[in-house]
mmCIF file as Biopython writes it, N, C-alpha, C and O atoms, coordinates in Angstrom:
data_model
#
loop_
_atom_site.group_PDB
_atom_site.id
_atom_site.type_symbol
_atom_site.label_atom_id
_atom_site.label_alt_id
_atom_site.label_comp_id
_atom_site.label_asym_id
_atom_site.label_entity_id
_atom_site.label_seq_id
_atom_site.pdbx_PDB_ins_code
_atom_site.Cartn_x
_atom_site.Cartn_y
_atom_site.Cartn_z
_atom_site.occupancy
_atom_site.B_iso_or_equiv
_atom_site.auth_seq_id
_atom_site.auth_asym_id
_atom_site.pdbx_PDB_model_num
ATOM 1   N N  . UNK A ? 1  ? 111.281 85.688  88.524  1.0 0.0 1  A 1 
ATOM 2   C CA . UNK A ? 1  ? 111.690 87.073  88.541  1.0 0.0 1  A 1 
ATOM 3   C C  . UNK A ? 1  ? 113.039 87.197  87.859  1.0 0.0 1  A 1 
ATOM 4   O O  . UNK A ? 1  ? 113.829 86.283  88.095  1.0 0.0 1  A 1 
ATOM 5   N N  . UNK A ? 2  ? 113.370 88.007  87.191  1.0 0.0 2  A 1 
ATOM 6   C CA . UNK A ? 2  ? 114.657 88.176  86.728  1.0 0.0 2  A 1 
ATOM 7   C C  . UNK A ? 2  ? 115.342 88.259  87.673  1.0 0.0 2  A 1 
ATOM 8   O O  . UNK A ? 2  ? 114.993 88.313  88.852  1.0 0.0 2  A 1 
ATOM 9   N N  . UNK A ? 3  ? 117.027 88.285  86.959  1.0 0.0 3  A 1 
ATOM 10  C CA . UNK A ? 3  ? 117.955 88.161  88.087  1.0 0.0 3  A 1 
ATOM 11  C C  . UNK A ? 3  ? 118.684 89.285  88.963  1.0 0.0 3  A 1 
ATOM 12  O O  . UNK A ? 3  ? 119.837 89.668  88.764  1.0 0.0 3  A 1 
ATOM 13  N N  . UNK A ? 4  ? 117.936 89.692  89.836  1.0 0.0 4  A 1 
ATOM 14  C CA . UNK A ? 4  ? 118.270 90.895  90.426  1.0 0.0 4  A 1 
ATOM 15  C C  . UNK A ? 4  ? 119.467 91.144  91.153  1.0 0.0 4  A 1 
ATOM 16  O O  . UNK A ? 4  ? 119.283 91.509  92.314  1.0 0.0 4  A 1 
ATOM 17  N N  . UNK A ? 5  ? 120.291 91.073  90.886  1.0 0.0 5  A 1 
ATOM 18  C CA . UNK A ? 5  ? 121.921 91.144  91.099  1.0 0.0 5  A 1 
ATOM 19  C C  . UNK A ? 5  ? 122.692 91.889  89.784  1.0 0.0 5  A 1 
ATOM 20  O O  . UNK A ? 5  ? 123.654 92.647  89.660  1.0 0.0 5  A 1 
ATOM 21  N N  . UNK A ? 6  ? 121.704 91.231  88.858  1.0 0.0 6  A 1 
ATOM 22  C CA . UNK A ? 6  ? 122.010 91.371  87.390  1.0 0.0 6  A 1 
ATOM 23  C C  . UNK A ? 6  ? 121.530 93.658  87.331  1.0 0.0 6  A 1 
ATOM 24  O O  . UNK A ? 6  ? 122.129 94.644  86.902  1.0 0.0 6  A 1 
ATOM 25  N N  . UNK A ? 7  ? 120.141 93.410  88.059  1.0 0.0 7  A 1 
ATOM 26  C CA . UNK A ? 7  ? 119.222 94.469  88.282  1.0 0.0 7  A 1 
ATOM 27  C C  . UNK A ? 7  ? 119.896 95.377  88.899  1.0 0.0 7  A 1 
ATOM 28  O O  . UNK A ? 7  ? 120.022 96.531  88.489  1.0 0.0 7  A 1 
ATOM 29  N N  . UNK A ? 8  ? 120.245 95.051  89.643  1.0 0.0 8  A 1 
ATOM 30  C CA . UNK A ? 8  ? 120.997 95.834  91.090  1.0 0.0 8  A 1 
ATOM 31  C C  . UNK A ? 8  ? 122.375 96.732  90.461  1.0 0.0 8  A 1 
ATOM 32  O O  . UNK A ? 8  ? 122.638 97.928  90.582  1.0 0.0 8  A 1 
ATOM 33  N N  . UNK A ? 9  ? 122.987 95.824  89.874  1.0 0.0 9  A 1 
ATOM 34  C CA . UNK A ? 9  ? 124.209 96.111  89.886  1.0 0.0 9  A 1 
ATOM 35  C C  . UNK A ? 9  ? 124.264 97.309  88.631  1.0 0.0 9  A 1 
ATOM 36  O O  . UNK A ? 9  ? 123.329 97.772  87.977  1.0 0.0 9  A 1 
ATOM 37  N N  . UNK A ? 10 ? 125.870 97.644  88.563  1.0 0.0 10 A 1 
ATOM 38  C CA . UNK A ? 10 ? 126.058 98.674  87.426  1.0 0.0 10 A 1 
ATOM 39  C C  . UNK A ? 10 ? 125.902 100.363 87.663  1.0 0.0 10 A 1 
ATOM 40  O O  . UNK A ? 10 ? 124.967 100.844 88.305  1.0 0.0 10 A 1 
ATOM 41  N N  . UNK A ? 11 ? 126.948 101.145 87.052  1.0 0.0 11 A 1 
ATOM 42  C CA . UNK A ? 11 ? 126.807 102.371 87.656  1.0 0.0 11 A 1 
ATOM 43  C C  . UNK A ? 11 ? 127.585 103.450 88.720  1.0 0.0 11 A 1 
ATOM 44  O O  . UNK A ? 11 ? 128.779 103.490 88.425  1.0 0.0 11 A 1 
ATOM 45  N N  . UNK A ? 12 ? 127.397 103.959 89.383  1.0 0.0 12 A 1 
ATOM 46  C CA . UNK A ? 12 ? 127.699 104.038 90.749  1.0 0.0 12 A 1 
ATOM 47  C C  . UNK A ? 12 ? 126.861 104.561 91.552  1.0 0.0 12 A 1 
ATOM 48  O O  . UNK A ? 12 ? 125.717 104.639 91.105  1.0 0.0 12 A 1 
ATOM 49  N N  . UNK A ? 13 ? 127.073 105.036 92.820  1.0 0.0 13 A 1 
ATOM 50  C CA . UNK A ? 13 ? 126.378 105.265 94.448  1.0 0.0 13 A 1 
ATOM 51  C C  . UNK A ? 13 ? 125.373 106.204 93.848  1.0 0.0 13 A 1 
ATOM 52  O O  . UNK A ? 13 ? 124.196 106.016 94.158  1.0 0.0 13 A 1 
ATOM 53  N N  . UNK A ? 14 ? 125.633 107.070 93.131  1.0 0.0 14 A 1 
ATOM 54  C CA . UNK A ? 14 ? 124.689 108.294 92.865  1.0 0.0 14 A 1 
ATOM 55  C C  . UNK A ? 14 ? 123.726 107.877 92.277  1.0 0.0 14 A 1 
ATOM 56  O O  . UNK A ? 14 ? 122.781 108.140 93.021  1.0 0.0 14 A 1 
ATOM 57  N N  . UNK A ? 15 ? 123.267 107.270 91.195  1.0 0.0 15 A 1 
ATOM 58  C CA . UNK A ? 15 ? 122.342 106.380 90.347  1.0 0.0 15 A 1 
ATOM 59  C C  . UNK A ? 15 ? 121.130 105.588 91.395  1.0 0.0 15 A 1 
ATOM 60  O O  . UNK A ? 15 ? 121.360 105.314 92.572  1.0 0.0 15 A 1 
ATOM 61  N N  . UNK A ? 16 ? 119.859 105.306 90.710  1.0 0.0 16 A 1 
ATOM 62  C CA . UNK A ? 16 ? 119.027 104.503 91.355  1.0 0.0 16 A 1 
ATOM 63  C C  . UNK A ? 16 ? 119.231 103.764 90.664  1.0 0.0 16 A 1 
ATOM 64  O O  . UNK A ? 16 ? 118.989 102.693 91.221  1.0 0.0 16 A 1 
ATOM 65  N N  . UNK A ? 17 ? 119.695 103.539 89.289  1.0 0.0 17 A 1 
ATOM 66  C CA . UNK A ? 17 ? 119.621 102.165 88.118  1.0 0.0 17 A 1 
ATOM 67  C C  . UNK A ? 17 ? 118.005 102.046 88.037  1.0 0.0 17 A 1 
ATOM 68  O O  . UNK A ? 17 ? 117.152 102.910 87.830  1.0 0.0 17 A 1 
ATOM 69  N N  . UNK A ? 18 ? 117.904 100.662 88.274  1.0 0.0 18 A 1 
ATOM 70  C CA . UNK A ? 18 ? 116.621 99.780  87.860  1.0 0.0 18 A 1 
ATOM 71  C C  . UNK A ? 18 ? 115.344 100.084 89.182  1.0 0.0 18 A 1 
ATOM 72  O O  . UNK A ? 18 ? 114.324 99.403  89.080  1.0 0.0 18 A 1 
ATOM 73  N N  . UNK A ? 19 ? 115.422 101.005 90.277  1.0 0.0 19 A 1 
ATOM 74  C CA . UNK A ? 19 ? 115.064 99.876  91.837  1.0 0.0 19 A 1 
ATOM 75  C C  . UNK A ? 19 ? 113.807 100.289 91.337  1.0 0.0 19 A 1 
ATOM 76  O O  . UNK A ? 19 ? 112.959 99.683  91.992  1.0 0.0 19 A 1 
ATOM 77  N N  . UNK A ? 20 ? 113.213 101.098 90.415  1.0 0.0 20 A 1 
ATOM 78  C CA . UNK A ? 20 ? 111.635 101.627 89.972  1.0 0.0 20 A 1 
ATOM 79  C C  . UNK A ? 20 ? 111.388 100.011 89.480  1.0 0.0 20 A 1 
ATOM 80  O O  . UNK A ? 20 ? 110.806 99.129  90.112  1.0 0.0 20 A 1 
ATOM 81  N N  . UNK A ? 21 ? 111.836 99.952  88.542  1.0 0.0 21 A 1 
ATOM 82  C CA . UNK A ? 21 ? 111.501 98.485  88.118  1.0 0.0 21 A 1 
ATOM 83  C C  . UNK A ? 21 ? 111.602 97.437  89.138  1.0 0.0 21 A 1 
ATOM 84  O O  . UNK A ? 21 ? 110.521 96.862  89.263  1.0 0.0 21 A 1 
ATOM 85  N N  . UNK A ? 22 ? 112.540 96.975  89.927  1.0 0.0 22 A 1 
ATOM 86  C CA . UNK A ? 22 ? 112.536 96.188  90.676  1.0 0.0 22 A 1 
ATOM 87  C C  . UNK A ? 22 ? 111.323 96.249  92.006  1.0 0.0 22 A 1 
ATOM 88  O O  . UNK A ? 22 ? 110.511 95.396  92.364  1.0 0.0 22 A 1 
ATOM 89  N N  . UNK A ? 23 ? 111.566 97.438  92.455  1.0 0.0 23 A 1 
ATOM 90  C CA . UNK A ? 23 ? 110.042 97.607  93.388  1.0 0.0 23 A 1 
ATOM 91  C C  . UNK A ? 23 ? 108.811 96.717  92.213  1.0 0.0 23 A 1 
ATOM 92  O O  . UNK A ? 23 ? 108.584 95.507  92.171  1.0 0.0 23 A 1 
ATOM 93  N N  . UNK A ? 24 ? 108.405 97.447  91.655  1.0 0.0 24 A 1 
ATOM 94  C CA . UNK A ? 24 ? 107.494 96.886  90.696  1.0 0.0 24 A 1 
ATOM 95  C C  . UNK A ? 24 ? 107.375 95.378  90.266  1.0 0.0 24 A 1 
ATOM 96  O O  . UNK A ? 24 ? 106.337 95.002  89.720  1.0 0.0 24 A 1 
ATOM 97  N N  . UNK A ? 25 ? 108.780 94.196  90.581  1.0 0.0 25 A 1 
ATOM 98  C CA . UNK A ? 25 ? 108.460 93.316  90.541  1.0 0.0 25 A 1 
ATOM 99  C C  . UNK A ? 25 ? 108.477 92.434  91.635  1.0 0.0 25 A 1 
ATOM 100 O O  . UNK A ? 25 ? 108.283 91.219  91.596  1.0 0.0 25 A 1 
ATOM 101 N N  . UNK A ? 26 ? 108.850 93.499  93.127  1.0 0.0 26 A 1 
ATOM 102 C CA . UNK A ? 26 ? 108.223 92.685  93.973  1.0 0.0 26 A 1 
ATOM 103 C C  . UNK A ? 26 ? 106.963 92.285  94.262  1.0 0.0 26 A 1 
ATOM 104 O O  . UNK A ? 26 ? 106.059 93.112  94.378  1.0 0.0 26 A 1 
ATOM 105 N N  . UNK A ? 27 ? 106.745 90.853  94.422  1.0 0.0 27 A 1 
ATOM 106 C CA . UNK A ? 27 ? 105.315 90.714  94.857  1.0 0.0 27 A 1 
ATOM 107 C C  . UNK A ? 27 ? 104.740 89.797  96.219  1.0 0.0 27 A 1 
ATOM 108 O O  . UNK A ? 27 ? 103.624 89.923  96.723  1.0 0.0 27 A 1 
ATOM 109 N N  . UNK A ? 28 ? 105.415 89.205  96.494  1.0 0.0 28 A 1 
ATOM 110 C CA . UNK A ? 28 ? 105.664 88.712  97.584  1.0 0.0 28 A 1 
ATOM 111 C C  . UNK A ? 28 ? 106.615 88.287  98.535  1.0 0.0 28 A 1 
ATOM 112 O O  . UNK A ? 28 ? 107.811 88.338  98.251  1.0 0.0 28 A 1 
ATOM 113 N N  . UNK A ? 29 ? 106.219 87.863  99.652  1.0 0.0 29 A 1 
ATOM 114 C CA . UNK A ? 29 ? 107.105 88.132  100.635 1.0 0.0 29 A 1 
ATOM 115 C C  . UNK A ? 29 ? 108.646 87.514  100.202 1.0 0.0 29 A 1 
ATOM 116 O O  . UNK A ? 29 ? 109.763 87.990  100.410 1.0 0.0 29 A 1 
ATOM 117 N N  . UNK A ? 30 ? 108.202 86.169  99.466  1.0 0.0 30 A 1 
ATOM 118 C CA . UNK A ? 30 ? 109.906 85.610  99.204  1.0 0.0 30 A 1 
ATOM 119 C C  . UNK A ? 30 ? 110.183 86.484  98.066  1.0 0.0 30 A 1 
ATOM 120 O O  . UNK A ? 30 ? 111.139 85.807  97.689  1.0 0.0 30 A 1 
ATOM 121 N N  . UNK A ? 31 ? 110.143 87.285  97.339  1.0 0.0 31 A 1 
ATOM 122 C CA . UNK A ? 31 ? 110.632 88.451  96.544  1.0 0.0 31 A 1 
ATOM 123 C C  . UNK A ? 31 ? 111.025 89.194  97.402  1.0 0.0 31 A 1 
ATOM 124 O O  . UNK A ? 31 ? 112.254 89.255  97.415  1.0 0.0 31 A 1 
ATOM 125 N N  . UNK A ? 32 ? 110.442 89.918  98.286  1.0 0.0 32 A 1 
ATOM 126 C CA . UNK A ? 32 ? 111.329 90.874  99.747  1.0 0.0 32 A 1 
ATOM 127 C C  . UNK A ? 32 ? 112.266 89.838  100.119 1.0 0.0 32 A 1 
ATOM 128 O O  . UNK A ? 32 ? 113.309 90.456  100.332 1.0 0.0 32 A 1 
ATOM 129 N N  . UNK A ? 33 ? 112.433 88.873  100.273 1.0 0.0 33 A 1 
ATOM 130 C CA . UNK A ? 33 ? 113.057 87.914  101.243 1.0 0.0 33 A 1 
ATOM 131 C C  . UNK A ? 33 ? 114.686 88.084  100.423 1.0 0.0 33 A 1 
ATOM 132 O O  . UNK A ? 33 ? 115.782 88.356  100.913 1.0 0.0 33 A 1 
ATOM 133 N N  . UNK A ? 34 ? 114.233 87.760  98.820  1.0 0.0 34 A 1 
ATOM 134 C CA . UNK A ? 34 ? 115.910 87.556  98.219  1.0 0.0 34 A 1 
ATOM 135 C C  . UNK A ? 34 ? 115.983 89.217  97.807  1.0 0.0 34 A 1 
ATOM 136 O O  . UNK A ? 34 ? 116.919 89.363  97.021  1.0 0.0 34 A 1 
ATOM 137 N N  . UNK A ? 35 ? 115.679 89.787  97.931  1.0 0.0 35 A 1 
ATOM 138 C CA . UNK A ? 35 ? 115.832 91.654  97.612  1.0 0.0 35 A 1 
ATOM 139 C C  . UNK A ? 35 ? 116.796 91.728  99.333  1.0 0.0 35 A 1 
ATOM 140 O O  . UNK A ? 35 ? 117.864 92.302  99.547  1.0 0.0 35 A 1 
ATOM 141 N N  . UNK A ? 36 ? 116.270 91.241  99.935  1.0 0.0 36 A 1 
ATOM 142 C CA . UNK A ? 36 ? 117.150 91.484  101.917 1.0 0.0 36 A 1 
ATOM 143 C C  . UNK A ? 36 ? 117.973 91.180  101.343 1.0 0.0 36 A 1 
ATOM 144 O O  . UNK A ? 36 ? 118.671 92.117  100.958 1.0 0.0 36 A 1 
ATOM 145 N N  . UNK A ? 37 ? 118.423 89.776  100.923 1.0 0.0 37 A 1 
ATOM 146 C CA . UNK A ? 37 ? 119.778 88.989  101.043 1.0 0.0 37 A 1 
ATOM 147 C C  . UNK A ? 37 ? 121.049 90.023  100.092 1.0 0.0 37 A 1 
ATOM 148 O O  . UNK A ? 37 ? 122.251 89.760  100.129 1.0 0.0 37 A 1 
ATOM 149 N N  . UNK A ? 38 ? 120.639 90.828  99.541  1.0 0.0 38 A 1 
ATOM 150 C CA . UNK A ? 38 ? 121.553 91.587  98.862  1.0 0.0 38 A 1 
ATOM 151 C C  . UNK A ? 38 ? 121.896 92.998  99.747  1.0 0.0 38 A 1 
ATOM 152 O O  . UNK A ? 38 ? 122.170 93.991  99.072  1.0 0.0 38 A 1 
ATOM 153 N N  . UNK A ? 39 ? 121.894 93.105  100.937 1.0 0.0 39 A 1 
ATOM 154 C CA . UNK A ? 39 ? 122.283 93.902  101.791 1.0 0.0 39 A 1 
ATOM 155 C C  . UNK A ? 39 ? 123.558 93.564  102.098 1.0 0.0 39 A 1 
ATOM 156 O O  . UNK A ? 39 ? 124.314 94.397  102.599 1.0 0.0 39 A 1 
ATOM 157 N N  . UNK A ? 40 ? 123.985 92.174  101.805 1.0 0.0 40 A 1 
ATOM 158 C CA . UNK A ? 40 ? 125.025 92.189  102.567 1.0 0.0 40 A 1 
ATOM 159 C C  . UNK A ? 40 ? 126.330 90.954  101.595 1.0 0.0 40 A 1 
ATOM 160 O O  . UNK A ? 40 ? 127.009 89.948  101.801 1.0 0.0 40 A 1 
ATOM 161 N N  . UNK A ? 41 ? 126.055 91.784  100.688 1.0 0.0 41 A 1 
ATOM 162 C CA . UNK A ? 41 ? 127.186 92.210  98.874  1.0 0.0 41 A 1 
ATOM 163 C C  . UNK A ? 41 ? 128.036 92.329  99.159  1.0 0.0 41 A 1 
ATOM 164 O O  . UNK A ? 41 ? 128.190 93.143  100.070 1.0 0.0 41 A 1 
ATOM 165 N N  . UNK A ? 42 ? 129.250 91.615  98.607  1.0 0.0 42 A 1 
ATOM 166 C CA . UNK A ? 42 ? 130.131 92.706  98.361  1.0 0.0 42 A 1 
ATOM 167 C C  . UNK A ? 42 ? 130.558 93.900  97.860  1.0 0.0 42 A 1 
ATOM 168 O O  . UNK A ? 42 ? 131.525 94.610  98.137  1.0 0.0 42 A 1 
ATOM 169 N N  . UNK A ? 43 ? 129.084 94.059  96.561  1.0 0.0 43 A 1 
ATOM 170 C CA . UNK A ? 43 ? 129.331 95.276  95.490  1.0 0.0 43 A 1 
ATOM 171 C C  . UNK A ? 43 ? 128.446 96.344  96.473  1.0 0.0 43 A 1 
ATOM 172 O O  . UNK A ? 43 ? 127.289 96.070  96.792  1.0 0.0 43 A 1 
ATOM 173 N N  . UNK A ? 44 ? 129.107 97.567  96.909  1.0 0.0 44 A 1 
ATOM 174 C CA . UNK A ? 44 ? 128.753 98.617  97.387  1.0 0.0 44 A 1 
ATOM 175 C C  . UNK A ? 44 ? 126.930 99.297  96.416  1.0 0.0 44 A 1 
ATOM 176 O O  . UNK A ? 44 ? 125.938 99.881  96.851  1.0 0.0 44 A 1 
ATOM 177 N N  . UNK A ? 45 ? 127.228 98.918  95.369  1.0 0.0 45 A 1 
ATOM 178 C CA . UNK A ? 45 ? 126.250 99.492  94.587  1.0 0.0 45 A 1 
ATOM 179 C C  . UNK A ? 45 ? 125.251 98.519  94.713  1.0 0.0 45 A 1 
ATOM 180 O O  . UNK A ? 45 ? 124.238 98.925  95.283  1.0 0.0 45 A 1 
ATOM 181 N N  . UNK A ? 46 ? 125.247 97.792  94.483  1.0 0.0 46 A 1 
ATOM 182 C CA . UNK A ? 46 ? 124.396 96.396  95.289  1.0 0.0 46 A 1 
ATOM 183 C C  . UNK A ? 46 ? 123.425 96.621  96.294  1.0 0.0 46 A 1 
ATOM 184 O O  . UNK A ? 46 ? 122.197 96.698  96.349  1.0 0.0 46 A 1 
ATOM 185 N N  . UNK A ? 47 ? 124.518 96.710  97.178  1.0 0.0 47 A 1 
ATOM 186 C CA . UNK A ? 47 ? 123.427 96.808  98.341  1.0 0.0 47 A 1 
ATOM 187 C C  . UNK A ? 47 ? 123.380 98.503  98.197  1.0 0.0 47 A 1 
ATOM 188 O O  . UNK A ? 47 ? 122.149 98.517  98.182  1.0 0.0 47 A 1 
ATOM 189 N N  . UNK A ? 48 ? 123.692 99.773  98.093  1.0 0.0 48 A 1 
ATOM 190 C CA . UNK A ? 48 ? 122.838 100.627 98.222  1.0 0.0 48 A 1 
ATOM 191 C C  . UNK A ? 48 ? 121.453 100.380 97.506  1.0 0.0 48 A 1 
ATOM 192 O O  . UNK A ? 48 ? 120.391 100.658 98.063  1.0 0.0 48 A 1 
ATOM 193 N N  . UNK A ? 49 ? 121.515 99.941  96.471  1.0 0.0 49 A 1 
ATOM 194 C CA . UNK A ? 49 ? 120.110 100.138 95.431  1.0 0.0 49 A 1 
ATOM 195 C C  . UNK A ? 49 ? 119.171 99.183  96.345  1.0 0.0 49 A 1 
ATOM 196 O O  . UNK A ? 49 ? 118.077 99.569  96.759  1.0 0.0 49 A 1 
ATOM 197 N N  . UNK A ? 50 ? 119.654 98.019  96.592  1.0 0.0 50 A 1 
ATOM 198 C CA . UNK A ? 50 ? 118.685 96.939  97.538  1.0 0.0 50 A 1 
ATOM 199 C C  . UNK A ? 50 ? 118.218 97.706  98.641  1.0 0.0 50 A 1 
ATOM 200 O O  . UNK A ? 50 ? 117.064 97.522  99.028  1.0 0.0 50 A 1 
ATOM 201 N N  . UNK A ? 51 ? 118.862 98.443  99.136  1.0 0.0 51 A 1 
ATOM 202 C CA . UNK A ? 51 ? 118.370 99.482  100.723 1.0 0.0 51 A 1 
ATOM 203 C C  . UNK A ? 51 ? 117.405 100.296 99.854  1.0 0.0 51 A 1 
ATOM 204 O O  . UNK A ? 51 ? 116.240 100.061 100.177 1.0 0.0 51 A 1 
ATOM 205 N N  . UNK A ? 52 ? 117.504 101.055 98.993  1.0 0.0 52 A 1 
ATOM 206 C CA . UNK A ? 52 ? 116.880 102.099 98.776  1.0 0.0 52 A 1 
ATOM 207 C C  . UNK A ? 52 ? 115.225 101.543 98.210  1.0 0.0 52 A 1 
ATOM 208 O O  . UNK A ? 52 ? 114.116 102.076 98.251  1.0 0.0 52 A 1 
ATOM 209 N N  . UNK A ? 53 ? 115.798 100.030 97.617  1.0 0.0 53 A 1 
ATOM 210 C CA . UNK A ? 53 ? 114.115 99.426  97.332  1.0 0.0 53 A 1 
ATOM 211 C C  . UNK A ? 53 ? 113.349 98.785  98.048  1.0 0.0 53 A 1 
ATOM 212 O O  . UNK A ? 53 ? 112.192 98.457  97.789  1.0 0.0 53 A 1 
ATOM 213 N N  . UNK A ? 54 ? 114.240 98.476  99.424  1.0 0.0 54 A 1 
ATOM 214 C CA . UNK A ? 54 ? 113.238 97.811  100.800 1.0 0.0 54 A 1 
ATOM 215 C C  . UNK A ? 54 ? 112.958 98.625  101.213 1.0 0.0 54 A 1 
ATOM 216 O O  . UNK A ? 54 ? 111.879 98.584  101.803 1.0 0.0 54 A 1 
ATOM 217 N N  . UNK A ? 55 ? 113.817 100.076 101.193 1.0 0.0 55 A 1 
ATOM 218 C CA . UNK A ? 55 ? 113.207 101.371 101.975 1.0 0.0 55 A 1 
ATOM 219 C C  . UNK A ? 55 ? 112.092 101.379 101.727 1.0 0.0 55 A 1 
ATOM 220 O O  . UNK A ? 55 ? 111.259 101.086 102.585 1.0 0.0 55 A 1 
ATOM 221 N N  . UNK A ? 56 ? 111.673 101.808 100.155 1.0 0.0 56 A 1 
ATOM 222 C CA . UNK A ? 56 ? 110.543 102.077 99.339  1.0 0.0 56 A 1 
ATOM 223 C C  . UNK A ? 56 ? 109.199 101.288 99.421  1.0 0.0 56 A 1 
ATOM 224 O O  . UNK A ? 56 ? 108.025 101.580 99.650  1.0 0.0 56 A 1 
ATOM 225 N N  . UNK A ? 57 ? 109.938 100.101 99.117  1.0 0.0 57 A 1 
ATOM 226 C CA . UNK A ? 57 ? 108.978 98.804  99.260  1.0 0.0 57 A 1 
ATOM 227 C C  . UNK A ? 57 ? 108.164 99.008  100.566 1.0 0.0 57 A 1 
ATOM 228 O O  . UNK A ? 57 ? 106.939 99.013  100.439 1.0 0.0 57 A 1 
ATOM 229 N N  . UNK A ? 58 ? 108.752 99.199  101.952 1.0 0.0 58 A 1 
ATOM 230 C CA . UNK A ? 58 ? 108.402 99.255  103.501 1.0 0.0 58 A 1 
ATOM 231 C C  . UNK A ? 58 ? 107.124 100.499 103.652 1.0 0.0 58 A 1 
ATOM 232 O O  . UNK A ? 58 ? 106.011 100.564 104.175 1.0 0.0 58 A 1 
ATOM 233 N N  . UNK A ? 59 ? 108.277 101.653 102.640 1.0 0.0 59 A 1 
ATOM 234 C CA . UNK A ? 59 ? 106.568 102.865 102.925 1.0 0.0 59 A 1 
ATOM 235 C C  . UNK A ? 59 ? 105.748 102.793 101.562 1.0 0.0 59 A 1 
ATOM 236 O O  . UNK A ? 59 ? 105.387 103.781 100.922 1.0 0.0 59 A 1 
ATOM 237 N N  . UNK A ? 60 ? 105.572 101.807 101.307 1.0 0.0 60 A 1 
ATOM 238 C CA . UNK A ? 60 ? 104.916 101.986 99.895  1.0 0.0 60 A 1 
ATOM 239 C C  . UNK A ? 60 ? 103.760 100.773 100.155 1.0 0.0 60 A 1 
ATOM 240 O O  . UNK A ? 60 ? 102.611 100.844 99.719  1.0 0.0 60 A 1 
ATOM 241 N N  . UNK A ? 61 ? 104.221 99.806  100.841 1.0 0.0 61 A 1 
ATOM 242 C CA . UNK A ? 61 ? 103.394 98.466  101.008 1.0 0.0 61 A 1 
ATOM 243 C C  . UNK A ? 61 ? 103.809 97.186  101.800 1.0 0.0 61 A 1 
ATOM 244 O O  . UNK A ? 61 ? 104.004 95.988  101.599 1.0 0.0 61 A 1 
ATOM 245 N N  . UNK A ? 62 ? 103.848 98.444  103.192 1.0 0.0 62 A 1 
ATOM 246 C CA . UNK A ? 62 ? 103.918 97.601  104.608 1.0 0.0 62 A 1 
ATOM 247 C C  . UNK A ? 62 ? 103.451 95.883  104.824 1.0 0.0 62 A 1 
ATOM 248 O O  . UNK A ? 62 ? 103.998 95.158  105.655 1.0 0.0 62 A 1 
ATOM 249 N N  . UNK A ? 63 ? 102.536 95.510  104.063 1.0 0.0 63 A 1 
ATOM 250 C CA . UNK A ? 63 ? 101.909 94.126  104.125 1.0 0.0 63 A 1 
ATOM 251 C C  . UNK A ? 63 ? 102.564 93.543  103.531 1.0 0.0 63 A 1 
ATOM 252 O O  . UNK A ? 63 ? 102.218 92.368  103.651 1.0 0.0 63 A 1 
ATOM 253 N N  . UNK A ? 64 ? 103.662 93.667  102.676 1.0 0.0 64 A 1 
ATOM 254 C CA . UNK A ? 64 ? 104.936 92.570  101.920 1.0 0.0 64 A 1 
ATOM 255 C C  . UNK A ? 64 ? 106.311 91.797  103.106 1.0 0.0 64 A 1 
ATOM 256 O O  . UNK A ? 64 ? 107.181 91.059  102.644 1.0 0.0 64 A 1 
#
């Protein structure tokens, strides 16, 4: 998977950036697994976009 930090980052709070794309390249559970670990960033923009794509990810396709 590309490097989603790389994905994540850039921008500010208001922006979604990439997380359309990034949803899209989750595919399994250890893809959710390192998408979590960026909750807890130091870059504020970081982890909003990571929240907003586990949000998504969670009502979009509960079985991940």
């Amino acid at each position: 998977m590309l490097q989603l930090q790389q994905l994540l980052s850039g921008g500010d709070l208001r922006s979604v950036g990439n997380v359309v794309f990034i949803i899209a390249q989750i595919k399994s559970q250890e893809d959710f697994d390192e998408l979590f670990l960026y909750l807890v960033h130091p870059d504020q923009v970081v982890v909003m976009r990571a929240a907003d794509a586990i949000e998504k990810i969670a009502a979009e396709s509960p079985h991940i």
